[in-house]
N, C-alpha and C positions, 0 to 999 in steps of 0.2 A: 284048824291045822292045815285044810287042803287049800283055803287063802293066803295060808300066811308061804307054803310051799310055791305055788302060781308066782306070789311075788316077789319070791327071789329067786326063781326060774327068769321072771321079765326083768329083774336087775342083771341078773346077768347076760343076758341075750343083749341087753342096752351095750351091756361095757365089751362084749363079744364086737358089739358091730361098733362103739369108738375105737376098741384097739386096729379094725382092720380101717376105719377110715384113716385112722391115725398114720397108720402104716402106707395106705395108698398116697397121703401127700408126700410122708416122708421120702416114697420114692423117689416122685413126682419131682420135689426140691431137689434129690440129691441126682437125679439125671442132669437137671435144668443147671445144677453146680457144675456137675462133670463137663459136657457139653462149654460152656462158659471157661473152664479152666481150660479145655483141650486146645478151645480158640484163642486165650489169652499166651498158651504156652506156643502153640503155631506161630502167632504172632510176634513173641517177643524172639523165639529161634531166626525167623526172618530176617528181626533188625536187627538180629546179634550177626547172622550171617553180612548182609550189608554191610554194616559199619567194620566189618572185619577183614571185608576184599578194599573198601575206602581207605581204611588203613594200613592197608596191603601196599596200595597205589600211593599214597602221599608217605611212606616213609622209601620207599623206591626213588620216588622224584626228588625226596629232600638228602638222602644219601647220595646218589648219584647224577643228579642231572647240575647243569654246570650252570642253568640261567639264573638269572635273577625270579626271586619267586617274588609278588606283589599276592598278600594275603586277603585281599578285597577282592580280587579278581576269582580267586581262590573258591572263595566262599560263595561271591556271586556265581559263578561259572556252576560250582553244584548245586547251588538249588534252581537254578534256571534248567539244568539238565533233568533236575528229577521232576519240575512241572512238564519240561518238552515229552519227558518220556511217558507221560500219561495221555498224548496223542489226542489230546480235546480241546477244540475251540476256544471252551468255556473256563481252560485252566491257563489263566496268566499270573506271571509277575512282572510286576511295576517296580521302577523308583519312584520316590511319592512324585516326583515333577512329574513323571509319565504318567501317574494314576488320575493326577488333578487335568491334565489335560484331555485324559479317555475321560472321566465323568464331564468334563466342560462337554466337550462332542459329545457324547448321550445328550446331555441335558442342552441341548443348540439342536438338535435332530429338527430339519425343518420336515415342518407336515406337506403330504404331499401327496392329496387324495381327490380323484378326477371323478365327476358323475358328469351324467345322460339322463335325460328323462327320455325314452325311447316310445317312440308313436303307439306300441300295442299294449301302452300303460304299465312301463316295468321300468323300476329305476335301476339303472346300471351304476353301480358305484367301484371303480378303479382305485385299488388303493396299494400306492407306489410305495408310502412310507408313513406310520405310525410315530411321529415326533411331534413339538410341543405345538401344542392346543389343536390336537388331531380329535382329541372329541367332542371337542366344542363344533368342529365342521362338522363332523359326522352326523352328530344328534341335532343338528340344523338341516342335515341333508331328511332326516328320517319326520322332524318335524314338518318338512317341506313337503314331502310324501303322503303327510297324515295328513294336510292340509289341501293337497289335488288329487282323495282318496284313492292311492295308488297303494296297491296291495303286497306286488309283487317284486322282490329284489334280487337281483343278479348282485352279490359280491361276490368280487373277484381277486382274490388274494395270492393268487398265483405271483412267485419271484417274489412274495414281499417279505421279509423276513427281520429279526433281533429290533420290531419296533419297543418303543418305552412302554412297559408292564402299567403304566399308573394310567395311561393314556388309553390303553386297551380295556384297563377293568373299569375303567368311567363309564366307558361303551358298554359292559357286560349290565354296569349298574343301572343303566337307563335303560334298556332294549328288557333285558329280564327284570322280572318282579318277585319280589321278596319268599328270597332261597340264598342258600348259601349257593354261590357258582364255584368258587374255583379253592380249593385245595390243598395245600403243600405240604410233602410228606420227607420224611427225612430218612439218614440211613435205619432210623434204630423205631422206624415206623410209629412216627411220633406227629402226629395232626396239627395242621392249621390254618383256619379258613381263611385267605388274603383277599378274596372279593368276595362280598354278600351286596346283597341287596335290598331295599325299603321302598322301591318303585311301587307305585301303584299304578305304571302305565299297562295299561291289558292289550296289546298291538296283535291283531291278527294279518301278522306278514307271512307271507310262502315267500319261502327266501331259498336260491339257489346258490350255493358257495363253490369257487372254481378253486382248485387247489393244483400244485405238482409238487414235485422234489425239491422245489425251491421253496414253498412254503414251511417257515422254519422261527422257532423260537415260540414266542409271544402270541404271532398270528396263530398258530396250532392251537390255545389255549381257544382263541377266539373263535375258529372254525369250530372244536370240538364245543364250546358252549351252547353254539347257534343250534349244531345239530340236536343238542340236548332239550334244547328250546321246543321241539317240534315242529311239523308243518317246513321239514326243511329237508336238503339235499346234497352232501359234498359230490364232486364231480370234476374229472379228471385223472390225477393222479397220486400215488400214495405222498403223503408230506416226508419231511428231512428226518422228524424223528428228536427235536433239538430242547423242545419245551422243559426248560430249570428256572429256578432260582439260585440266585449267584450269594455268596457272603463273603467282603472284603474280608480281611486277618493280619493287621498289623504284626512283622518281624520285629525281632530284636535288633536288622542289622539295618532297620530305616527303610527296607522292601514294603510291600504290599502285595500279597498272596488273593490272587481271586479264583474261588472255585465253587464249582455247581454244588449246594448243601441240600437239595431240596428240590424232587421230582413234581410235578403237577398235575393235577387229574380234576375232572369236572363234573357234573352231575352221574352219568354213567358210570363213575369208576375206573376209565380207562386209563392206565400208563402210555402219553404218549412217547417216553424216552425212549429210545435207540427200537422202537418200532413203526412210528408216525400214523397218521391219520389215515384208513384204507378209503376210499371212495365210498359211495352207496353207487354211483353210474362209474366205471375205469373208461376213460378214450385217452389214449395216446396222441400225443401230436409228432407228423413226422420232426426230423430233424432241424429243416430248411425254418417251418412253421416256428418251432421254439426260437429256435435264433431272431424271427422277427418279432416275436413276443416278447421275448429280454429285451428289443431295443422298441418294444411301445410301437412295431409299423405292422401288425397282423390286424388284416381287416377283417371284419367281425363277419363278414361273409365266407370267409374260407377259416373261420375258426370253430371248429367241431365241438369243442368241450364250450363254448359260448353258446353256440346253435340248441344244442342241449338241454342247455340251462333255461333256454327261451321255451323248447318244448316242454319241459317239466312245469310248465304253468298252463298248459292246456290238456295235463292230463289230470 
């Protein structure tokens, strides 16, 4: 009797504690509901409000205004305004003849990447621009390196900036060895890895990477991977802060919509959007310095964040 009492004392202590997990998800769901609706109804009051000042506006001009109205212009004019008004680089629209001619130009981007093999055994590699068969030089340049064991690298990515993603992760695929490197994350925090790697090269470079404000887009992925790499160093100054992924979006009215879907982040975890790359060494260059830096005449004797870079391999 005092068994059969215990075991239905422990039956119901079981169903005591399913009613309250029960109850704790139920919460759980019906927050994660509310939350979800409050945003969906924010949302839809927004575009109700929008479309209600729009049609505010176009029955105003079509009642009163005496011009001729042309409804293409119409239609172009507002959606061109509500991409301008999102005040981003990375937000255009095309007609398709402008969209075919922005991808011919990406995809024509010539390479244009200067190295040094420098007397105290460090390769300097200048790189002006990341366009097509920019990793075939590079990884000839790093090849070259392995082959006059030269250990130590000065990249210098400063002013270089929106080079071609495929051309850049070629570079992350070869230099790093098998890891996922780079990342793409979206609004609704939904993963995907866009470079990995199968390397089995093992390189031990001490590599110093020069950055400023002008370092921007693609190069940022690049800089932030190297650092990730280890045995490395950014130096200079903080980056633009610009690193996305773009996704064309065919309209209905024959446009093409391009906009950033998708943040990048690299071993670390960092976000570099709308924050950029901080240094591990900050030097500033005065004014006069930057200007001759943008036009390629700063000699590498009066360049600070260079000098730097040289001494980061004798410490």
């Amino acid at each position: 009797m005092k068994n059969f009492f215990n075991k239905k004392l422990s039956i119901k202590s079981v169903l005591i504690i399913i009613f309250i997990v029960s109850a704790i998800i139920y919460f759980i769901a019906y927050m994660i509901a509310i939350n979800k609706f409050n945003s969906v109804v924010s949302y839809t009051h927004e575009k109700q409000r929008m479309y209600s000042i729009l049609s505010e506006v176009d029955f105003a001009v079509r009642d009163n205004c005496i011009l001729e109205l042309n409804e293409k212009n119409i239609t172009d004019g507002l959606c061109n305004g509500y991409v301008n008004s999102l005040k981003d680089e990375n937000c255009k629209i095309f007609t398709k003849s402008e969209y075919s001619k922005y991808e011919k130009s990406r995809k024509n981007l010539i390479s244009d990447i200067k190295h040094e093999f420098l007397d105290n055994g460090i390769l300097y590699i200048n790189c002006i621009c990341f366009g097509s068969n920019s990793s075939n030089d590079f990884i000839n340049l790093i090849k070259t390196a392995v082959s006059k064991k030269t250990n130590n690298i000065i990249l210098d990515l400063r002013n270089c900036q929106n080079g071609l993603e495929d051309e850049i992760f070629k570079i992350l695929e070869y230099l790093i060895s098998e890891e996922n490197i780079v990342t793409a994350i979206n609004k609704y925090g939904e993963k995907e890895v866009v470079c990995s790697s199968k390397s089995k090269n093992n390189f031990n470079f001490k590599i110093a990477v020069l950055i400023n404000g002008n370092t921007s887009g693609t190069e940022e992925i690049l800089a932030s991977a190297i650092k990730d790499y280890g045995n490395s160093k950014l130096i200079g100054t903080v980056t633009a802060g610009k690193a996305v992924h773009k996704k064309s979006i065919d309209i209905s009215n024959g446009n093409i919509l391009l906009i950033p879907d998708a943040y990048y982040v690299t071993k670390s975890n960092f976000k570099i959007l709308n924050k950029g790359l901080s240094p591990d060494i900050t030097i500033n260059l005065a004014e006069e310095e930057e200007e001759l830096l943008r036009n390629q005449k700063l000699l590498k004797d009066d360049d600070e964040q260079f000098n730097e870079a040289v001494n980061f391999f004798d410490n």
